[in-house]
C-alpha positions as CSV (number, residue, x, y, z in Angstrom):
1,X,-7.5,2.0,-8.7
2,X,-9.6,-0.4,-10.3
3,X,-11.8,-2.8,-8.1
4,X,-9.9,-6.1,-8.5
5,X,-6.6,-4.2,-7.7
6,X,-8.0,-2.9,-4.4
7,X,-9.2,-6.5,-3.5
8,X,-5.7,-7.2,-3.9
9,X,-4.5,-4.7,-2.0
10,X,-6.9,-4.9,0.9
11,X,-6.0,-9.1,0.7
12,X,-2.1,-8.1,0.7
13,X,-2.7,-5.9,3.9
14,X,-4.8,-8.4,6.1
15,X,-2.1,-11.0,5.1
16,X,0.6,-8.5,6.2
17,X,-1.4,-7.7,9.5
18,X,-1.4,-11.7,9.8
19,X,2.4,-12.3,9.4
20,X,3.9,-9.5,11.4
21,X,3.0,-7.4,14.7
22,X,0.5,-4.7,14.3
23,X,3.0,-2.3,15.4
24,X,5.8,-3.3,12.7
25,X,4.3,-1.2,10.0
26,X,7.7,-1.4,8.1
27,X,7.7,-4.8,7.6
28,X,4.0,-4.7,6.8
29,X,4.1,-1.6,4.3
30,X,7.8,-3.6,3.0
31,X,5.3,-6.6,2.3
32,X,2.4,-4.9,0.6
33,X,5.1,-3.3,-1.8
34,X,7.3,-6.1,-2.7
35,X,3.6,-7.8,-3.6
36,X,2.4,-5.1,-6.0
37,X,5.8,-5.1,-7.6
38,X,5.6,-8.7,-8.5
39,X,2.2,-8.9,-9.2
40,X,1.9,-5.0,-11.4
41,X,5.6,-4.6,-12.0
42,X,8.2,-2.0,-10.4
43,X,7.5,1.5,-8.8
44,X,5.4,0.9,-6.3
45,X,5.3,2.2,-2.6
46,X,3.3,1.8,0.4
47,X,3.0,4.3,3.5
48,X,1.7,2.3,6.7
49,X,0.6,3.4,10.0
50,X,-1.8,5.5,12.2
51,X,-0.5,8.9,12.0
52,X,0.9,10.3,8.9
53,X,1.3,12.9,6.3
54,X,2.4,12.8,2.5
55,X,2.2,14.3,-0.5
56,X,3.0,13.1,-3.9
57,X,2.3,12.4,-7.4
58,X,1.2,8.8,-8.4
59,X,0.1,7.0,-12.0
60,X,-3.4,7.6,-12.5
61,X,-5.8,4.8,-11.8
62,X,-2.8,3.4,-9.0
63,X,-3.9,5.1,-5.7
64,X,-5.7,3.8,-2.8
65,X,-6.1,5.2,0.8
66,X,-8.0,2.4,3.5
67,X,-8.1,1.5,7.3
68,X,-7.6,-2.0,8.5
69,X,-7.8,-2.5,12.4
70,X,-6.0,0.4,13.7
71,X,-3.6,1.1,10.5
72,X,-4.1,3.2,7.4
73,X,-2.7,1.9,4.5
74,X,-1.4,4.2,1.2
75,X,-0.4,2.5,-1.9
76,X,0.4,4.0,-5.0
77,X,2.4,3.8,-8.0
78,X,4.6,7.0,-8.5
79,X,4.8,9.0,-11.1
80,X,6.9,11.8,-12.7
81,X,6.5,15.4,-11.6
82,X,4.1,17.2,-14.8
């Protein structure tokens, strides 16, 4: 993800951590998503929380993995199956 995208991204979180309670990471993930689509259009998602697993395929250059307080954060733009 290029830098001025993770600014954003890292920005959109700490808002998200300010407007809901640490422990709401739906709302906070649902907040961090609907931002991304406005700001870099649809097909966006966002996986929130302390403990988790994945696995997907995303658009290249649209991934980033960070911590924040207690949370990790995962947003990415998805992408077809090759």
């Amino acid at each position: 993800m290029p830098m001025k995208m993770q600014i954003q991204a890292m920005t959109s979180a700490s808002q998200a951590l300010d407007l809901y309670d640490v422990l709401d990471c739906k709302s906070i993930a649902a907040h961090i998503k609907k931002e991304f689509d406005l700001r870099h259009g649809g097909g966006w998602q966002c996986v929130v929380g302390s403990n988790f697993g994945c696995f997907f395929t995303h658009s290249k250059g649209t991934f980033i993995y960070f911590t924040l307080e207690t949370l990790n954060f995962l947003i990415f733009k998805g992408a077809a199956s090759p």
